[in-house]
N, C-alpha and C positions, 0 to 999 in steps of 0.2 A: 504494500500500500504506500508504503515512503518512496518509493520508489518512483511506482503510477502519481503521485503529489507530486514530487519534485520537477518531473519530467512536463507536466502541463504546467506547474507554477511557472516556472522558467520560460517556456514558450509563451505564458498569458503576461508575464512580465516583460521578456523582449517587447511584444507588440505595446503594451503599454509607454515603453519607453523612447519607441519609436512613434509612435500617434503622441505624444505628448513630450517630447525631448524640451522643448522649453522649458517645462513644471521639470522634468529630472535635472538638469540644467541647473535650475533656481535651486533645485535642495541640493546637487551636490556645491555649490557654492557658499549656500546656509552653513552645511558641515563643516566645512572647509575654514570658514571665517571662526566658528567656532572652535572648532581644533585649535586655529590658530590662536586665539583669544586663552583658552587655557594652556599653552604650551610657551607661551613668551614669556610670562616670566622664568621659567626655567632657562630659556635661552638667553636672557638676558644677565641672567646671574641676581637679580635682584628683583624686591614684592613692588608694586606701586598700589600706595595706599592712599585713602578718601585724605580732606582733612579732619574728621573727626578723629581717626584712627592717629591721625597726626600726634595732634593734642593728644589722646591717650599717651602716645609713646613720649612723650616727654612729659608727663607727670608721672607715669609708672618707673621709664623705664630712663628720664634723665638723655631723650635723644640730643645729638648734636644738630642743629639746622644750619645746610649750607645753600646761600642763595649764589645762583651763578648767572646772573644779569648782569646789565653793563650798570655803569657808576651811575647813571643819570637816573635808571629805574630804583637801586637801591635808596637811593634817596630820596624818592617820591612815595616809599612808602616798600617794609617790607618784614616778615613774620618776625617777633621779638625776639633778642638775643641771636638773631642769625647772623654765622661768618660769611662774610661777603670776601668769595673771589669770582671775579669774571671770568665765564666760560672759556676763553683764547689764553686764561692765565695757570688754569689748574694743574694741567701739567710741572709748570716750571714752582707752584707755589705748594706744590705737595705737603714739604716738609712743616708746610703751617699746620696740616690736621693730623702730622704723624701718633699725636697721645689722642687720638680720636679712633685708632684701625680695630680696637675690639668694641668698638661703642654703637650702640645705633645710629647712625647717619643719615637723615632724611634730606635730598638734594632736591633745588626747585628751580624754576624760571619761569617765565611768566605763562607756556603753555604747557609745556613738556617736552618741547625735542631737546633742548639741550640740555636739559637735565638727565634724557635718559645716556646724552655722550658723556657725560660728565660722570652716572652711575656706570655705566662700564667700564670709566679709566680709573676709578676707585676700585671697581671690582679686582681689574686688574693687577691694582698695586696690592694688594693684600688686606683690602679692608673688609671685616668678615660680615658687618652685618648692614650693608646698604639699602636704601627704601627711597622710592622715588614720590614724590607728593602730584596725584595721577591728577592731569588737570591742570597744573602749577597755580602760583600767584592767582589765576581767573578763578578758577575753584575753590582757594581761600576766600575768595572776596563775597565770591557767591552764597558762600556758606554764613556769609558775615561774622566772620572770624577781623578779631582784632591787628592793625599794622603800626609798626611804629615809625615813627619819624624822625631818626637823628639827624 
């Protein structure tokens, strides 16, 4: 009987997918984006978190926040107590967050691309627990979380 099943499933399914390849089309793509949605942070090496989760982690867990905008955005407003180096600098400015490489590290900008380069050149240097703030700066704002202005 598995057998007789299999053998009509699979021919009622080709024609299916053949009469309707747009719709199969559309879900293997659905999949696909999903796959990919769960599998990136692992590729990335690091989690990208809400800002709520933010906040948690720096009341529990004492994170570091490192903002990597240019000069003119930190100044205009940006999460409190955040080390500010600019994205084109972090390479050469490493050694500022070296007492920071077993600490939570939450890195941001104001959308998220260059925070996620900037979470992989950490990853890279050996800093073990990196967290990307998903969203950047926009998504703090949104969330109406507080910015300071030095």
């Amino acid at each position: 009987m598995l057998a007789q099943l299999s053998g009509g499933g699979m021919q009622q399914f080709f024609e299916f997918t053949v009469n309707n390849w747009f719709l199969f089309l559309a879900l293997v793509i659905v999949l696909t984006l999903l796959g990919m949605n769960m599998i990136r942070p692992k590729l990335l090496g690091f989690k990208e978190v809400k800002p709520a989760e933010v906040v948690q982690l720096i009341n529990r867990d004492d994170a570091v926040i490192l903002d990597v905008r240019d000069n003119s955005d930190f100044e205009k407003g940006h999460i409190l107590n955040a080390h500010h180096i600019p994205f084109g600098l972090v390479e050469e400015r490493l050694h500022e967050l070296e007492k920071y490489k077993a600490s939570p590290l939450v890195v941001y900008c104001e959308a998220g691309q260059q925070s996620a380069r900037a979470g992989a050149i950490l990853q890279k240097q050996g800093f073990t627990s990196v967290y990307k703030l998903s969203g950047g700066l926009s998504a703090w704002k949104s969330a109406n979380f507080p910015l300071s202005v030095e």
